[in-house]
C-alpha positions as a printed Julia matrix, in Angstrom:
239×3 Matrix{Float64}:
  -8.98   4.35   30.08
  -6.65   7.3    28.92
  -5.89   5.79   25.99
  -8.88   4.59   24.27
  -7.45   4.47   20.94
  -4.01   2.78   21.53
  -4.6   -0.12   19.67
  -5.58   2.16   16.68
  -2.34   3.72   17.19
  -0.86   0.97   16.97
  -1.83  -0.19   13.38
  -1.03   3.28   12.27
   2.31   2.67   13.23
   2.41  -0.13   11.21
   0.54   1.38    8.24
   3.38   3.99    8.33
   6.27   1.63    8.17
   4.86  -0.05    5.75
   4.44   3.56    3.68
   7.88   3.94    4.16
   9.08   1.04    2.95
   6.95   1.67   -0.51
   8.48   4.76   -0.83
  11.82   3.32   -0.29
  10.97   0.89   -2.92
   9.48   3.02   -5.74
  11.56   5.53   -7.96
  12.49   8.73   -6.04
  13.07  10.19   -9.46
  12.22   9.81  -13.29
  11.79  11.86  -16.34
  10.41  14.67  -17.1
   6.96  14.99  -15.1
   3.67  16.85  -15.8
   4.05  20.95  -14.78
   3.44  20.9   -11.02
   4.0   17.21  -10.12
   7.21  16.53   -8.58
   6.46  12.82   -6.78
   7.08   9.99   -9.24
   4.02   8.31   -8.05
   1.45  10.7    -7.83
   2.8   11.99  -11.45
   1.99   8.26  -12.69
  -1.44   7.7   -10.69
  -2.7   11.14  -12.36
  -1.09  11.21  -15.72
  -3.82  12.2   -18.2
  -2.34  10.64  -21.38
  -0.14   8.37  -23.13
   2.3   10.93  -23.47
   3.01  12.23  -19.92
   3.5    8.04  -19.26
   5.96   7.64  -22.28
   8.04  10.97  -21.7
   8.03  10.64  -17.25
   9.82   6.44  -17.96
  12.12   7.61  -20.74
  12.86   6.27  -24.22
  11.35   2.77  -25.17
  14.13  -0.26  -24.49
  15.93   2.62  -22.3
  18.04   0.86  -18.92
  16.67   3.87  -17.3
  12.4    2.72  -18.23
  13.71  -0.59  -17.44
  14.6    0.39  -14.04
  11.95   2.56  -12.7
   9.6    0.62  -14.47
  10.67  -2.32  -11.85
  11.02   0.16   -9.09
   7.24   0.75   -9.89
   6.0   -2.31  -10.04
   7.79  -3.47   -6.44
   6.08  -0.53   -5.03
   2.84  -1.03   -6.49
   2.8   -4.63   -5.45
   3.4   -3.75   -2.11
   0.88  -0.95   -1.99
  -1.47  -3.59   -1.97
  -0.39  -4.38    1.9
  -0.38  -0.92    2.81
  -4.33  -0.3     1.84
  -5.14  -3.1     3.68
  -3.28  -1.02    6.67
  -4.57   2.19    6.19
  -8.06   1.0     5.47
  -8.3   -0.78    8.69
  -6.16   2.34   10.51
  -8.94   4.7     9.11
 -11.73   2.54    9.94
 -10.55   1.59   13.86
 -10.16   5.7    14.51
 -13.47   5.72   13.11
 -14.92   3.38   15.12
 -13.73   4.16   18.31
 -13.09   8.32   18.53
 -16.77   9.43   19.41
 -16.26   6.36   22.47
 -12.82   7.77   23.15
 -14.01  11.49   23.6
 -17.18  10.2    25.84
 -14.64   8.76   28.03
 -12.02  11.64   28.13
 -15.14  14.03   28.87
 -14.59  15.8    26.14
 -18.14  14.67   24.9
 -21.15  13.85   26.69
 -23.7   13.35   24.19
 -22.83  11.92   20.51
 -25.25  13.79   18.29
 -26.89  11.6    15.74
 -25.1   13.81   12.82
 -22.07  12.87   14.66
 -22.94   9.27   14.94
 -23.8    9.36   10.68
 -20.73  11.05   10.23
 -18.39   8.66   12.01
 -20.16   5.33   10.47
 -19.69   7.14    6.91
 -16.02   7.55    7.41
 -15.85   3.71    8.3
 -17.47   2.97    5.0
 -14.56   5.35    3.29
 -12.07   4.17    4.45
 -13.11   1.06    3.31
 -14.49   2.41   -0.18
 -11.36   4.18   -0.63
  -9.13   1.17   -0.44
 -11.14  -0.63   -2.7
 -10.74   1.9    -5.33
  -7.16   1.66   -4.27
  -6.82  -2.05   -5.58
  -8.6   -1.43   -8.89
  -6.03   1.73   -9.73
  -3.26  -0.89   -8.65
  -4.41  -3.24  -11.16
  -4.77  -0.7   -14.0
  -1.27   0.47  -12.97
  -0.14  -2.82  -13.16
  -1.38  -3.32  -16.62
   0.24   0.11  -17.94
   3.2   -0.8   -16.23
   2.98  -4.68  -18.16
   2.7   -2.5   -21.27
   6.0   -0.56  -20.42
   8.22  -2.78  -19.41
   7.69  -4.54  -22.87
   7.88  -0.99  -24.46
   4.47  -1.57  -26.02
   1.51   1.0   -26.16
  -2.03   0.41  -26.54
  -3.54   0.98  -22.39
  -5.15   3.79  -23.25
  -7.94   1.97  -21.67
  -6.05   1.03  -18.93
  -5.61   5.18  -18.18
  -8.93   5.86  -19.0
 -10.26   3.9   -16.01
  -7.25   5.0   -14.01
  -8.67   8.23  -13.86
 -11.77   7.53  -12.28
 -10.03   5.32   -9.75
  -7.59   7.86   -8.5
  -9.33  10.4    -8.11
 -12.47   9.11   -6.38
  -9.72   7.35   -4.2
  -7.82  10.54   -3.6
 -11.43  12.48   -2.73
 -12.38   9.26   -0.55
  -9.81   9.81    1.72
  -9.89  13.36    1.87
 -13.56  13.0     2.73
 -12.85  10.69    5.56
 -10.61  13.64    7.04
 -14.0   16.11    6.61
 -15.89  13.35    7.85
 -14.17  13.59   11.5
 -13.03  16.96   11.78
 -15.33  18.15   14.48
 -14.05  15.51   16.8
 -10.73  15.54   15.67
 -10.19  19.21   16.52
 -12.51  18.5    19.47
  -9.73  16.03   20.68
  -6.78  18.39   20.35
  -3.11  17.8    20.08
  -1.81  15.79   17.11
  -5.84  14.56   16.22
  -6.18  18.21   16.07
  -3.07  18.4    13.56
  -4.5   15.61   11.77
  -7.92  17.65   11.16
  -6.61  20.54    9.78
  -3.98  18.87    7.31
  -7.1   16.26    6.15
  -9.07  20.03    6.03
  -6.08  21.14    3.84
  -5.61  17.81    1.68
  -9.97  18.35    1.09
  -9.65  21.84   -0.04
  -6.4   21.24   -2.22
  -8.44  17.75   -3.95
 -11.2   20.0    -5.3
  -8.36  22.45   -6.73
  -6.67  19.68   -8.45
  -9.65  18.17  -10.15
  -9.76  21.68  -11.78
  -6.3   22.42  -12.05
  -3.73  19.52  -11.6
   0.0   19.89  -10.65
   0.94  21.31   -7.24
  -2.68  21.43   -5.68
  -2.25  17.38   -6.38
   0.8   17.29   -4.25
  -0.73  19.25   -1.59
  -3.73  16.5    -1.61
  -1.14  14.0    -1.22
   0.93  15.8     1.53
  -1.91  16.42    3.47
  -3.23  13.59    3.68
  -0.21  11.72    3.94
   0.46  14.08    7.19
  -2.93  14.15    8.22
  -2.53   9.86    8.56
   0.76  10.24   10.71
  -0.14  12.88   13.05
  -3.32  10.29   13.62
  -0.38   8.18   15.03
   0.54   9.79   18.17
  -2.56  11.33   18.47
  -4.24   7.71   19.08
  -1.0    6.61   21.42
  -1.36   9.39   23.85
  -3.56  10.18   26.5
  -6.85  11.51   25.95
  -7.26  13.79   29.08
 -10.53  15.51   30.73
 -10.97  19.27   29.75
């Protein structure tokens, strides 16, 4: 078969429509973000206090909180389809890229590290989009809070934090996970190792240091996830 991993393909192409359309839907701009951040929606999953919330949706009983407070929310409910996609995207490449590169020729014999490796990514992907739920609940909650111009989730944050990140690292991880086969594949899997590479590097910057090693984390991975795309629709050939 030259293309062992077309029907992973095609979820990914899915999962990225779906992406789109939930960054369609939330706010393409909003008020004054934390130094470095310049997406509206990574500035809100990784605000660190009450502040950075209040200031980035603008004055309390504000049209303009009002608004991207519902822009939020629309996006944020429909996140939950799209880490249902990308969770089972993830966890199909997973699954089937050491078979894929057997068949190709491009791998005769799996090592057992390589075997671990590949079943750990499956459980990230999974883990990852679990975490992914919780932070859209706690989002949810801050964003309840908002829209009635109310305080009081510092809780809410608090448990955000841990959510986010360990998501954020989770799918980073995955990317690590794979890399050897990915590059081992070439073309856009190839692509796809070295921006996850990138996104894992850039995750353990912004855990220090926040602001634009965070969008880095987030571009890279987001890149990393389409370049899987083509690289599961075309042909994996013999060396």
């Amino acid at each position: 078969m030259e293309r062992p991993l077309r029907a992973s393909g095609f979820i990914g192409l899915a999962t990225v429509a779906c992406a789109i359309v939930v960054t369609v839907l939330s706010p393409v701009s909003m008020g004054s973000m934390p130094e470095g951040l310049r997406t509206p929606v990574i500035a809100f999953e990784l605000a660190a206090t009450t502040d950075e919330i209040e200031v980035m949706f603008g004055p309390r009983h504000s049209p303009e909180r009002t608004r991207w407070v519902s822009q939020m929310r629309a996006g944020t409910y429909l996140d939950f389809g799209l880490l249902a996609l990308y969770s089972l995207f993830l966890a199909s490449v997973a699954r089937g890229l050491l078979p894929a590169l057997e068949a190709a020729g491009r791998l005769r014999d799996p090592s057992f590290n390589a075997l671990r490796r590949t079943r750990a990514a499956v459980t990230v992907a999974f883990a990852a989009a679990g975490l992914d739920v919780l932070e859209n609940r706690e989002l949810l909650v801050i964003l309840d809070r908002l829209s009635a111009n109310l305080g009081g989730y510092e809780d809410a944050l608090a448990r955000l934090q841990w959510l986010v990140w360990s998501k954020w690292m989770g799918l980073a991880a995955w990317f690590a996970l794979l890399a050897p086969e990915l590059i081992r594949a070439r073309g856009a899997l190839r692509i796809a190792a070295f921006a996850g590479l990138t996104a894992a590097l850039a995750s353990v910057l912004a855990v220090a240091q926040r602001g634009i090693a965070a969008e880095v984390m987030a571009l890279g991975i987001a890149i990393g996830m389409v370049a899987l795309v083509p690289g599961c629709l075309r042909p994996l050939k013999a060396p």
